[in-house]
Backbone bond lengths (Angstrom), bond angles and torsions (degrees), N, CA, C in turn:
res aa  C-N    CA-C-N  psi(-1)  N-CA   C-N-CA  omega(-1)  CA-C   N-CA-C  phi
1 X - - - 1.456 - - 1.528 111.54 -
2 X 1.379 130.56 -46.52 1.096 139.67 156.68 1.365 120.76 -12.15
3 X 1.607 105.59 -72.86 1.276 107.33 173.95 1.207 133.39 -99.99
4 X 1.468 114.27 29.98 1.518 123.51 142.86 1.509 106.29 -84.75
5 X 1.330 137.83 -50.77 1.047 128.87 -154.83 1.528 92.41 -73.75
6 X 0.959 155.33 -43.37 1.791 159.58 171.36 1.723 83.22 -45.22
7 X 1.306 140.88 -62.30 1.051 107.53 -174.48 1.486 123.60 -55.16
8 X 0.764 116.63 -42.54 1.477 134.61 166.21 1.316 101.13 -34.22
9 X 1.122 143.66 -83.82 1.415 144.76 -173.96 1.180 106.21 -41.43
10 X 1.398 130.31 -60.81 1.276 124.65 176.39 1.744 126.06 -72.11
11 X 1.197 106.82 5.56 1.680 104.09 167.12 1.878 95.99 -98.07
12 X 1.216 98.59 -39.67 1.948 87.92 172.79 1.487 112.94 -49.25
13 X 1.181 110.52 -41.55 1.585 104.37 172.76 1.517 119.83 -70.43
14 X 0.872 103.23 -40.13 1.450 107.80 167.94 1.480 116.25 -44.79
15 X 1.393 84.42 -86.41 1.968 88.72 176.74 1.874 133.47 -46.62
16 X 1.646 74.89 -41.78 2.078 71.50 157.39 1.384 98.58 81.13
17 X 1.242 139.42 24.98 1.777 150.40 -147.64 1.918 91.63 -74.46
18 X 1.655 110.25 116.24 1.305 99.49 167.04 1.868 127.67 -85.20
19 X 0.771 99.82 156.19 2.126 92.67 -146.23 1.766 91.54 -122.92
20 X 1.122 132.55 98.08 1.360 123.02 -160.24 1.767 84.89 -105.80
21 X 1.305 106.65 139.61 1.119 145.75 -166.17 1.522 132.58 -110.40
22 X 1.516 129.72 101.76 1.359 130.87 -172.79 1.702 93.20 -104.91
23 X 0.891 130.02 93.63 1.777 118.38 -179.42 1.319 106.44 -154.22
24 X 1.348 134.69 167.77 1.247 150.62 -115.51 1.915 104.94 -100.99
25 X 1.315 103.15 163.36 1.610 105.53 173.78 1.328 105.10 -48.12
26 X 1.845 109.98 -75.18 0.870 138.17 -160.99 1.868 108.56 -48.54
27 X 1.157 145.16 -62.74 1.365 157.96 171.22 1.740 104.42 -58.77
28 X 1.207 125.47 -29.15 1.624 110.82 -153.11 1.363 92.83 -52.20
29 X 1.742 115.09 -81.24 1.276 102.79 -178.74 1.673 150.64 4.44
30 X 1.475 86.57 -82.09 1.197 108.75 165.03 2.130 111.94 -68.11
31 X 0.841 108.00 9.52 1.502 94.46 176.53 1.692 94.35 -127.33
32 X 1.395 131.32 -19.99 1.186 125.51 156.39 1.544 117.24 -39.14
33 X 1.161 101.90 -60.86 1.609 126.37 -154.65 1.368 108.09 -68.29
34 X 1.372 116.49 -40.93 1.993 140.26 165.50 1.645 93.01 -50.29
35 X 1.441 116.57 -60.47 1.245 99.67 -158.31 2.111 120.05 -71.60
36 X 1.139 97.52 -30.90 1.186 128.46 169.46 1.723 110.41 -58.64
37 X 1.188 109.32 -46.47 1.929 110.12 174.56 1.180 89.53 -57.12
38 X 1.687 129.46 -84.96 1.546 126.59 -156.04 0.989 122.05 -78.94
39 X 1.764 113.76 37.77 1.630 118.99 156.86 1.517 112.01 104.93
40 X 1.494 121.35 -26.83 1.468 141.02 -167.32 1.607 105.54 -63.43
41 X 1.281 122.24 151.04 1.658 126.57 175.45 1.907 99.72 -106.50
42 X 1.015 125.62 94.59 1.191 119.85 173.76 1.866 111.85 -84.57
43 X 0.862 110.70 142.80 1.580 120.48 159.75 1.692 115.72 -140.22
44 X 0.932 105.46 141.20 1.572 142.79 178.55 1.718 122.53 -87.33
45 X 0.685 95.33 87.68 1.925 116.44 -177.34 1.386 142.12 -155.17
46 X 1.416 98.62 123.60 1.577 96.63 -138.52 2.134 90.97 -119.89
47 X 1.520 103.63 -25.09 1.869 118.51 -160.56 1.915 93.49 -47.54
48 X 1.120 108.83 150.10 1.593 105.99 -172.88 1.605 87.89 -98.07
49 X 1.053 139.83 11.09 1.762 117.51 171.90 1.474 86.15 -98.51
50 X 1.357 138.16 -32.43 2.164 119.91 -179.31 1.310 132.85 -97.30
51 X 1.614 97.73 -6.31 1.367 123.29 173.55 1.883 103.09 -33.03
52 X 1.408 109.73 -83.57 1.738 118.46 -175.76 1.632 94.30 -51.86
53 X 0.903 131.19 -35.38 1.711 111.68 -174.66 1.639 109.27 -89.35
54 X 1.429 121.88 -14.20 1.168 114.65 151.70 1.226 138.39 -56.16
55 X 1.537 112.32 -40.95 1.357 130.68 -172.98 1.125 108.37 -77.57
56 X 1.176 108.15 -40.76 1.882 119.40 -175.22 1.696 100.99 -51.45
57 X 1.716 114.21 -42.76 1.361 113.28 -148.82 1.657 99.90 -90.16
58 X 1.238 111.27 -15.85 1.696 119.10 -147.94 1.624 86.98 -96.37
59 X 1.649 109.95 155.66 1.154 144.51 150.73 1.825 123.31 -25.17
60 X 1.708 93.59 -72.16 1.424 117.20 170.56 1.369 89.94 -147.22
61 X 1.307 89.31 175.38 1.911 130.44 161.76 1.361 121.54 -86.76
62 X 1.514 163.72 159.60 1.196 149.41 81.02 1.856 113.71 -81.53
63 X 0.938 74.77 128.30 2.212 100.40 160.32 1.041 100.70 -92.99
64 X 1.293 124.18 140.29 2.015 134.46 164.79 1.549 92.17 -148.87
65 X 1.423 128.67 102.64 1.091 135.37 157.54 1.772 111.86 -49.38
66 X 0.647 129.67 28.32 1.603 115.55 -164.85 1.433 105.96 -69.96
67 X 1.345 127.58 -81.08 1.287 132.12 165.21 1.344 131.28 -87.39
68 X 1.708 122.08 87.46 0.998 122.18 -170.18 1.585 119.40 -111.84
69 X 1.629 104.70 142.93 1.401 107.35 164.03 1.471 103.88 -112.77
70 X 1.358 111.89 -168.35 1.791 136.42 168.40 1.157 104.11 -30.42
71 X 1.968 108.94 -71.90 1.219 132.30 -168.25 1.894 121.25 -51.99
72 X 1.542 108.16 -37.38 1.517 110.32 -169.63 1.374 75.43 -89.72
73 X 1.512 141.32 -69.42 1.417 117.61 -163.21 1.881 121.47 -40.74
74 X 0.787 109.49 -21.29 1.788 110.21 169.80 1.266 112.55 -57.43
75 X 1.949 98.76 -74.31 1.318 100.76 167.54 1.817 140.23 -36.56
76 X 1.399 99.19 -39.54 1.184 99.79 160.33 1.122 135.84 -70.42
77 X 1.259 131.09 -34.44 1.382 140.20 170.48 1.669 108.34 -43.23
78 X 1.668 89.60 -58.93 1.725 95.80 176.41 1.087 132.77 -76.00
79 X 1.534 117.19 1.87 1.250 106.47 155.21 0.944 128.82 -103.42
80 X 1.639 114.85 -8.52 1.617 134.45 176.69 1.988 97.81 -57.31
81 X 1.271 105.64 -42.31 1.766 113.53 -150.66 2.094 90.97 -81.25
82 X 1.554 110.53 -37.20 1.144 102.04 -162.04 1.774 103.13 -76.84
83 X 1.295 101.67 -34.66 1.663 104.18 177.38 1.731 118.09 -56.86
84 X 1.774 105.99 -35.12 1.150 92.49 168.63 1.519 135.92 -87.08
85 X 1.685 107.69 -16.07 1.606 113.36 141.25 1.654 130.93 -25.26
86 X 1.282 87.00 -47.14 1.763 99.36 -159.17 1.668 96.00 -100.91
87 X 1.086 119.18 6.24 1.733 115.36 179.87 1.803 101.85 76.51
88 X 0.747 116.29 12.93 2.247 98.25 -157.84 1.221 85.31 -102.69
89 X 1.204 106.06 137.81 1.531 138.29 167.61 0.994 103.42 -49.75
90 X 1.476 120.18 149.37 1.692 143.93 -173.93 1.425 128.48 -167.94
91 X 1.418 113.11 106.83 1.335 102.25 178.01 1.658 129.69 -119.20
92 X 1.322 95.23 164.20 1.544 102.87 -152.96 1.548 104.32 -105.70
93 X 1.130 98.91 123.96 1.835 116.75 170.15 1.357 137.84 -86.40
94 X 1.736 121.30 32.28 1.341 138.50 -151.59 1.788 100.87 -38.05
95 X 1.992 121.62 64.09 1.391 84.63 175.11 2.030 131.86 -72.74
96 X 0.842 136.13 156.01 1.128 121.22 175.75 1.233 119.79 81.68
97 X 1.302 119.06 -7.18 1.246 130.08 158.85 1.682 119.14 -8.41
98 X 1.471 133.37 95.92 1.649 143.77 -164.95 1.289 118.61 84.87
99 X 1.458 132.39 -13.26 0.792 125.36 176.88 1.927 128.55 -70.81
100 X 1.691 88.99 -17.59 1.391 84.66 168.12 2.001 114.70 -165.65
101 X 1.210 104.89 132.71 1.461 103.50 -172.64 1.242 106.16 -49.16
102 X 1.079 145.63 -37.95 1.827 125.75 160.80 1.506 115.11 -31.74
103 X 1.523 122.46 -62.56 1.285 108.58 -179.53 1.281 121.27 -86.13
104 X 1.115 128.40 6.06 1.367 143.09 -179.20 2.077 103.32 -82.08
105 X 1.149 86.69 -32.43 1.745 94.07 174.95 1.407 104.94 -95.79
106 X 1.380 139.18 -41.61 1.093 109.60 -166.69 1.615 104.40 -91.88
107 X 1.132 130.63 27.38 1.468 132.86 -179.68 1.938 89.71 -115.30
108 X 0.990 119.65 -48.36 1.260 98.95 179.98 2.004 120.30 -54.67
109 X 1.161 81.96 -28.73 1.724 98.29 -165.70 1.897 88.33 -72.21
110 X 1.551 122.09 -59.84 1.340 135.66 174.01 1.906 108.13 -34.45
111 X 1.117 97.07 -51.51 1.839 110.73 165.87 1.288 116.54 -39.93
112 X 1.223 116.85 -69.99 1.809 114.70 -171.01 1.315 89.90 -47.58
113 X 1.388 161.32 -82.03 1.048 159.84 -167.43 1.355 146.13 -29.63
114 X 1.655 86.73 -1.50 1.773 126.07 166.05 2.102 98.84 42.65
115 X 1.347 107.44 72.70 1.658 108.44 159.48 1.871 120.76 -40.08
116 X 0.547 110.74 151.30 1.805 103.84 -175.69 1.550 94.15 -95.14
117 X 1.096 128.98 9.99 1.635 133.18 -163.24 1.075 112.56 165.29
118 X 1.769 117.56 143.56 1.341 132.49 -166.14 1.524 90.44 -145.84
119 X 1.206 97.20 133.10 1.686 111.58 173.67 1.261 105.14 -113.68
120 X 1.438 148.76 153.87 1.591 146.65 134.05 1.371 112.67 -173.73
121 X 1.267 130.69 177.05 1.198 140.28 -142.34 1.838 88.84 -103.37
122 X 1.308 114.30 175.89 1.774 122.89 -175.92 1.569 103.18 -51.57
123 X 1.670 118.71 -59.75 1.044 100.43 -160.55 1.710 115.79 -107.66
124 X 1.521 106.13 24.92 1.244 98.87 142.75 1.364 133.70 -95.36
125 X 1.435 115.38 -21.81 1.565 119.89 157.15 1.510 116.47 -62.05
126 X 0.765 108.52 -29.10 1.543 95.48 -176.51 1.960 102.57 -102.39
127 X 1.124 124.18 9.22 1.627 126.59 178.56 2.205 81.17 -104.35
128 X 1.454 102.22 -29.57 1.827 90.05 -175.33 1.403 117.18 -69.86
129 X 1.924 103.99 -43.36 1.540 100.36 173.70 1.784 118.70 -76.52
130 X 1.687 121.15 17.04 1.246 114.18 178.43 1.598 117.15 72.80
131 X 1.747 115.33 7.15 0.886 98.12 160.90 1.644 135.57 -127.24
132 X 1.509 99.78 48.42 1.150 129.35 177.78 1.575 126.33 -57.58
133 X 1.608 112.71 110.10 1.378 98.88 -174.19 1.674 101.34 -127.97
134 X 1.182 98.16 43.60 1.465 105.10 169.75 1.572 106.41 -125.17
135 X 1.486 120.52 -155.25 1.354 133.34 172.00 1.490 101.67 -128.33
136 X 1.520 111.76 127.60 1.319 115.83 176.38 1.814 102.10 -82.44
137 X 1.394 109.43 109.00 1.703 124.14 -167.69 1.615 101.53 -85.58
138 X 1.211 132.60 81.13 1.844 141.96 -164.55 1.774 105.68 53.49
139 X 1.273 114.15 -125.35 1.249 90.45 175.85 1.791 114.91 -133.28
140 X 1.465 103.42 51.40 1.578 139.11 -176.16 1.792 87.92 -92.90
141 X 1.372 101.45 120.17 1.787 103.84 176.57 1.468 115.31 -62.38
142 X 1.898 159.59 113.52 0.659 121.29 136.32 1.897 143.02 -75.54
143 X 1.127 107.59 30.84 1.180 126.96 -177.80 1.729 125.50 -114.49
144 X 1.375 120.87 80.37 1.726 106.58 169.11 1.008 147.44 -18.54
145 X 1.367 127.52 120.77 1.567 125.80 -163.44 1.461 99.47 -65.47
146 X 1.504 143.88 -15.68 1.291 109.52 156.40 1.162 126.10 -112.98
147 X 1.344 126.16 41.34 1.255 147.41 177.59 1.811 97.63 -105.80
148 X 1.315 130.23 -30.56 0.875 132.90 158.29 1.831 140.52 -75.23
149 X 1.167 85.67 -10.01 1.358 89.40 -165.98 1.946 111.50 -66.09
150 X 1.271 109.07 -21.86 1.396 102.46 170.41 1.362 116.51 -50.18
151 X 1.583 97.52 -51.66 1.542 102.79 -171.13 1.504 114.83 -59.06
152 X 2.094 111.15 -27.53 1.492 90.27 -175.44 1.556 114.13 -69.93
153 X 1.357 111.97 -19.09 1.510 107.50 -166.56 1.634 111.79 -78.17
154 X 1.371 111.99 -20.78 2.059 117.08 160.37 1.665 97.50 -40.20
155 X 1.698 103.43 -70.42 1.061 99.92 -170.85 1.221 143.11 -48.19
156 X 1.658 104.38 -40.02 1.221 134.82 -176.51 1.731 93.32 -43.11
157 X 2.049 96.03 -81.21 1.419 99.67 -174.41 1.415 113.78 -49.14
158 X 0.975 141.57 -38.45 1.782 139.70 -178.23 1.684 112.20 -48.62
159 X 1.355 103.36 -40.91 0.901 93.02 -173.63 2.314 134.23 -126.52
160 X 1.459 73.29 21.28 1.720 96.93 -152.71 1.132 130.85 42.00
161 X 1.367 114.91 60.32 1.611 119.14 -166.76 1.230 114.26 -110.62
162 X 0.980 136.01 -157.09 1.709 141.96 177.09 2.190 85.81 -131.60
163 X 1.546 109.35 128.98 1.557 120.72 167.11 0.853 97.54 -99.04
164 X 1.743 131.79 149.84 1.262 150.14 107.92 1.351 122.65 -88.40
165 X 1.208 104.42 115.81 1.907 122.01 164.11 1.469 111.99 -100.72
166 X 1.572 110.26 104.45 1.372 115.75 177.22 1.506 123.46 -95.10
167 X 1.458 123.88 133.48 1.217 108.18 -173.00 1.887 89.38 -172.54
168 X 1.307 99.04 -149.57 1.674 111.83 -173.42 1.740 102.78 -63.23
169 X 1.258 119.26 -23.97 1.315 144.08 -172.67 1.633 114.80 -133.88
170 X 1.027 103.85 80.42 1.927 111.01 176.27 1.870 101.27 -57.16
171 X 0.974 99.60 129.04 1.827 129.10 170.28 1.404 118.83 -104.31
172 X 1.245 117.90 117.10 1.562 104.66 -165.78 1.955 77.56 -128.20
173 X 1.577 116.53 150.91 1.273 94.74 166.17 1.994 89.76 -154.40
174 X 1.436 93.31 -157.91 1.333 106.21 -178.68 1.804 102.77 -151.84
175 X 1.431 107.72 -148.71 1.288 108.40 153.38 1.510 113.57 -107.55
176 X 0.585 125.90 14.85 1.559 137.72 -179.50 2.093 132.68 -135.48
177 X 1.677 79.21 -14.93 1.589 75.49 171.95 1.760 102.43 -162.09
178 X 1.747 92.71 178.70 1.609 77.03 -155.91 1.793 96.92 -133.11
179 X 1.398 153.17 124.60 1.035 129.79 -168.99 1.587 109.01 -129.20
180 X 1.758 103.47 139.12 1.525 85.90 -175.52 1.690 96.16 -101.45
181 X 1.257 120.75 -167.46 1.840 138.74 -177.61 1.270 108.49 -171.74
182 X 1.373 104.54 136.10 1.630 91.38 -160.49 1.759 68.85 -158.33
183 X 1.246 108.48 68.28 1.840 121.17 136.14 1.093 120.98 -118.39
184 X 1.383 122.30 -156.24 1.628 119.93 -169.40 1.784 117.48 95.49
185 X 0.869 110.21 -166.23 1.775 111.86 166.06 2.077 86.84 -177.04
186 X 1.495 85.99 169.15 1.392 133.81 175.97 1.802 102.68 -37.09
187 X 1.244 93.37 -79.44 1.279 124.37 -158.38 2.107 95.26 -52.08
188 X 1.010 118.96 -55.41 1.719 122.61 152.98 1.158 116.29 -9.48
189 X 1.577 139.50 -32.73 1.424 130.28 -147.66 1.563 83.30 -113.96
190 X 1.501 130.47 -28.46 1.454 113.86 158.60 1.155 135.34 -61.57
191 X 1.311 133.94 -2.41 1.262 164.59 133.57 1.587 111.91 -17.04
192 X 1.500 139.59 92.73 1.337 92.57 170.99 1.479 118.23 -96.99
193 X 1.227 117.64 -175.58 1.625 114.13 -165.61 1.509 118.05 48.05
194 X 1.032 129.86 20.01 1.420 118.87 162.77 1.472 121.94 -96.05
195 X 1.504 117.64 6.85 1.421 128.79 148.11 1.760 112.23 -63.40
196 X 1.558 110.89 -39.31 1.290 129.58 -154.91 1.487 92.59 -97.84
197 X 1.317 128.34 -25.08 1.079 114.22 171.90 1.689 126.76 -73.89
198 X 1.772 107.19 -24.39 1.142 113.63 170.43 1.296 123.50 -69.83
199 X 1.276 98.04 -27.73 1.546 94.80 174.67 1.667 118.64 -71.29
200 X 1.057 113.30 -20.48 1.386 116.22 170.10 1.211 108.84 -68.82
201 X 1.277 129.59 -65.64 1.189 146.89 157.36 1.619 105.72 -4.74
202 X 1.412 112.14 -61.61 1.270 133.04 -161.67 1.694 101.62 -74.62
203 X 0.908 123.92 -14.04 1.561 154.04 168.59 1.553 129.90 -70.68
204 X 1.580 97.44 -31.04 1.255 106.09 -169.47 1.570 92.02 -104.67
205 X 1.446 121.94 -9.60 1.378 117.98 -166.06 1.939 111.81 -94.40
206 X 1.540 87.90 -27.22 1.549 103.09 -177.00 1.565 102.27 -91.33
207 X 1.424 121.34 17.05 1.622 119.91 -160.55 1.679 74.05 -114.04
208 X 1.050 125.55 -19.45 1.674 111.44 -178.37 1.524 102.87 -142.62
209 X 0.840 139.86 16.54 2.178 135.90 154.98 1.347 93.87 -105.12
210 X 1.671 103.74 154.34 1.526 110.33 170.06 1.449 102.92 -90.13
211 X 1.432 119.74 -37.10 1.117 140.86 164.56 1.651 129.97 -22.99
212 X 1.320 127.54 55.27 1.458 99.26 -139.36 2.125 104.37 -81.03
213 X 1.015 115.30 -10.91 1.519 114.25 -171.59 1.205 81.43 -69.98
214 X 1.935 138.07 -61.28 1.235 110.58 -150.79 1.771 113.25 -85.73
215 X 0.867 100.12 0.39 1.980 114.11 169.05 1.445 106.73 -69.64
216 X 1.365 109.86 -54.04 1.522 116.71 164.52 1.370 116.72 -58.25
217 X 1.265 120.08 -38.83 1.777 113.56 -179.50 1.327 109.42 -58.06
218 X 1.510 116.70 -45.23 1.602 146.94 -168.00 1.685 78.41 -46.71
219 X 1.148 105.52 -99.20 1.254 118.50 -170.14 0.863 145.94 -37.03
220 X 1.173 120.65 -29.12 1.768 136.99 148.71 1.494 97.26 -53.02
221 X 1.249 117.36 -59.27 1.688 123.00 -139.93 2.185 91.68 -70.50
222 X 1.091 98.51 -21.36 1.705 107.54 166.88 1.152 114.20 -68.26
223 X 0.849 119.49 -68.46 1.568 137.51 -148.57 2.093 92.41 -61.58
224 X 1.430 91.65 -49.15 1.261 111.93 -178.82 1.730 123.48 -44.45
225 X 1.077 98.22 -64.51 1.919 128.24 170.28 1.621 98.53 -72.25
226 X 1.012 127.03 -42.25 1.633 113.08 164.14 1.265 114.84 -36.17
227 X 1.404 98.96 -73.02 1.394 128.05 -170.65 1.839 119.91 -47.74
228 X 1.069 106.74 -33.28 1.666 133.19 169.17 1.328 102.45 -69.05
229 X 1.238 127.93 -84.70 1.457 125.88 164.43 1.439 141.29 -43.97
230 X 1.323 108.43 -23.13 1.660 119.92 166.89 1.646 92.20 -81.50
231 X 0.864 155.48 -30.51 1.604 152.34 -102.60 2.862 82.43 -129.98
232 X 1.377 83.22 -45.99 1.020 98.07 172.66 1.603 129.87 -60.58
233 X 1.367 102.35 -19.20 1.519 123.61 170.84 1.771 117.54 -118.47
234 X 1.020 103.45 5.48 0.947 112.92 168.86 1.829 138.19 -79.13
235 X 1.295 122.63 130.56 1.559 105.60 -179.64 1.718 106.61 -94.81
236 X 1.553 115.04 -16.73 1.551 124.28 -171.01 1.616 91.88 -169.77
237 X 1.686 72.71 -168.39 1.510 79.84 -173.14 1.484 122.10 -101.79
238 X 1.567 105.55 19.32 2.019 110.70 164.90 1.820 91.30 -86.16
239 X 1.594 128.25 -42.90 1.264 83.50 178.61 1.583 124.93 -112.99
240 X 1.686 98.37 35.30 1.273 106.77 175.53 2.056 91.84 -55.36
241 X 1.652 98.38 -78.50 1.139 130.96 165.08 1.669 107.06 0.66
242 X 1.440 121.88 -63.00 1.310 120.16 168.69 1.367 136.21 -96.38
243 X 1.529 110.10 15.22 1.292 112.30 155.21 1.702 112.63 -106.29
244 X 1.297 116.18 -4.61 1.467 106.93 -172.06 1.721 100.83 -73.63
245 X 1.714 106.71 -36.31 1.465 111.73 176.84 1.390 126.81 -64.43
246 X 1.607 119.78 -18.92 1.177 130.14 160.91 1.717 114.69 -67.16
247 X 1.347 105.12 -53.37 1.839 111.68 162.91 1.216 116.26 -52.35
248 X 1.255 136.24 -42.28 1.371 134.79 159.93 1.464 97.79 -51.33
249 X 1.112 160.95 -132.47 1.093 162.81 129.05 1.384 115.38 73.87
250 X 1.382 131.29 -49.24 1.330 130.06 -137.37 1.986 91.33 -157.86
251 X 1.158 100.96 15.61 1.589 86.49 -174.50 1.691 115.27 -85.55
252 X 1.291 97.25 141.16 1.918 83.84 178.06 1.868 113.65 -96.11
253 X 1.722 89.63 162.23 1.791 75.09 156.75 0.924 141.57 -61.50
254 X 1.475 126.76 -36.34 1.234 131.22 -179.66 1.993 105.47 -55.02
255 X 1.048 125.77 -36.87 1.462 131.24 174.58 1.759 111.36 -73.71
256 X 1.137 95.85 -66.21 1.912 81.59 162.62 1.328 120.86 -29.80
257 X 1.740 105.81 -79.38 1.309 111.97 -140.61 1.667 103.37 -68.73
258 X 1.603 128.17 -31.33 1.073 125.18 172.50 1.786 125.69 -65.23
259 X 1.277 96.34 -15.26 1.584 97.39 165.07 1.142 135.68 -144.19
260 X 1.783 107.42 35.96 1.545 121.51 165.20 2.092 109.91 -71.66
261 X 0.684 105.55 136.57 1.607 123.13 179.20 1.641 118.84 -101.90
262 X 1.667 114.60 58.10 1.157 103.08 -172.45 1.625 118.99 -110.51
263 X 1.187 133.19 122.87 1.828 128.52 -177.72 1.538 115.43 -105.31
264 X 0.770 120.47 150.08 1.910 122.84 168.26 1.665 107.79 -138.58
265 X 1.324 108.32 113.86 1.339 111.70 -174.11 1.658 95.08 -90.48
C-alpha cells in the first residue's frame, strides 16, 4: 500500500490539478503554500460574478467554513451547486461545526449538494451527524477521532461521501471501508490551519483519483509523515509550520514509505 500511495503523490505532481479554493482568512496562506509544495496550482476566489467560471475551470473545490460572513456564504452555496452540476469533486471543511446556528444552517444548505468528501476534527463530525454530546470549544476538536467514527459512517451513508476524522488517529472511511493513519505528531495541533490545510491538500488529491477514499488516504498519509519529519527539525511550532512546507516539497520515498502508518481492518 505504501508504494501505491507514493505513486499517488507523485502523479499529483505531475498533473499539477488546479484546486480552487473558498477557505478562511486565517488558513489561506498557509493552505496556498501546502498546495503549491506538492505540485498543486491553488487559487483563491470567493467574488460571486467568477465563482461558476471558477468551478467550471478548476480540478476540485474545497469549502472551509472557518471565517464566515453573509457574503462568503453565497459564494459558497454557488459554488457548492455549480460543482455538483458539473460532477467535480468538492470537499467540505465543517470548521466549527455546533458552535453556532449560523454555521449550522449554512452546512445543512452546503449538504443537499452531496461534497464528495468531508474533512473535520472528532467533534465537528460528530456535532455534523447530530450526535454531538460535547461542546464544540472554537474550532479545537473536543471529540476523538475514534470516538467519532460512528458518526462519520451516518454521514458517510447519508450522504455517499468519502469521511475524514482527524485527530491523534486520522479515520478516513467510506461506506464500505474503513482506514486508520496514525502519523502526525503533537506539536501540529499548535499549528493553526494545518487541519485546513489538509483539507486542501485532500483537494488536490481528489482533483486527479477517481477514487476518492484512497485520494483521501494519500493525503492524509502526507500531510501526516510531513508533519513527523518537519516536527524533527523543528524548535516550535513557527518553524514547525515552515519546515512541514519544505517536507511537502522535497520529501522522498524512501522517508514516506518507511514511516507511513496505515491499517484496514
Amino acid at each position: 500500500m505504501e508504494n501505491e500511495i507514493w505513486s499517488f503523490i507523485k502523479l499529483v505532481r505531475q498533473k499539477s490539478p488546479l484546486v480552487h479554493n473558498i477557505t478562511n482568512y486565517v488558513a489561506m496562506n498557509n493552505s496556498a503554500n501546502a498546495l503549491l509544495a506538492i505540485g498543486a496550482s491553488p487559487v483563491m476566489a470567493h467574488a460571486h460574478s467568477e465563482v461558476d467560471e471558477m468551478v467550471s475551470i478548476a480540478d476540485s473545490l474545497v469549502i472551509n467554513i472557518g471565517t464566515l460572513d453573509e457574503y462568503w456564504s453565497e459564494s459558497m452555496l454557488k459554488a457548492a451547486y455549480r460543482a455538483s452540476i458539473l460532477g467535480k469533486p468538492w470537499v467540505l471543511d465543517p470548521v466549527g461545526c455546533g458552535a453556532t446556528s449560523f454555521r449550522n444552517e449554512l452546512l445543512h444548505k452546503l449538504l443537499q449538494f452531496k461534497p464528495s468528501i468531508i474533512r473535520g476534527n472528532g467533534s465537528e463530525i460528530m456535532a455534523l451527524a447530530k450526535t454531538n454530546k460535547t461542546i464544540t470549544k472554537g474550532v479545537d476538536s473536543t471529540g476523538e477521532s475514534e470516538d467519532a467514527v460512528e458518526a462519520a459512517r451516518i454521514i458517510s451513508r447519508q450522504y455517499q461521501c468519502v469521511v475524514c476524522v482527524s485527530g491523534a488517529k486520522d479515520v478516513v472511511l467510506n461506506d464500505t471501508r474503513t482506514v486508520f493513519l496514525e502519523n502526525g505528531h503533537p506539536l501540529m495541533t499548535k499549528v493553526t490551519g494545518l487541519g485546513c490545510s489538509a483539507s486542501a491538500v485532500i483537494g488536490a488529491f481528489s482533483g486527479v483519483f477517481e477514487d476518492k477514499l484512497q485520494a483521501t488516504t494519500a493525503a492524509m498519509a502526507l500531510m501526516g509523515v510531513a508533519g513527523e519529519l518537519a516536527e524533527m527539525k523543528a524548535e516550535g511550532p513557527g518553524t514547525l509550520q515552515l519546515h512541514l512546507i519544505d517536507k511537502l516539497y522535497n520529501i522522498t520515498k524512501e522517508e514516506f514509505c518507511s514511516r507511513v502508518k496505515i491499517s484496514e481492518p
